[in-house]
C-alpha angles and dihedrals in degrees: 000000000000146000091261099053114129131187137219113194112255112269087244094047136103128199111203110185102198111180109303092340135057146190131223113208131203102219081188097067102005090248116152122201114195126217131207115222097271086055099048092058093045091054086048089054101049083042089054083052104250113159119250092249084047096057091053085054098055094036092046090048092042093047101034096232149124118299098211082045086056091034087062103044092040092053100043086053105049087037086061091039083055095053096045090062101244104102122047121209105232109219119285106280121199093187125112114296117244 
């Protein structure tokens, strides 16, 4: 995935911010993933729309790291998110990033 890969939440998918943490729920097969506080901020920003380049910019500036550390964590989660069918990839974008 790129830089420019953005997310929209599954149409059978919920997303339930609840303090720090979330769920996301799979309305399809009643299956629930929990996030921690750092993934639930990274799932509301793919479901604002920021751009996956655009979220390790703002993790890595919020929580003063390394960018290829956060690269590394943000893409490993949306990519699971993806194949669980709970995320989908919107089609590569080379626009300007939000």
């Amino acid at each position: 995935m790129t830089d420019h890969q953005r997310y929209v939440l599954a149409p059978s998918a919920v997303f339930k911010p609840s303090g720090d943490e979330a769920l996301i729920l799979n309305l399809h097969d009643e299956t629930m993933f929990a996030l921690n506080a750092t993934g639930a901020r990274i799932v509301a920003l793919a479901v604002e729309g920021k751009a996956r380049g655009a979220i390790v910019r703002i993790l890595a500036e919020e929580y003063h790291s390394n960018a290829e550390e956060i690269a590394q964590g943000v893409g490993g989660l949306l990519d699971e998110l993806v194949s669980g069918g709970l995320l989908l990839a919107m089609a590569d974008e080379v626009a300007s990033e939000q």
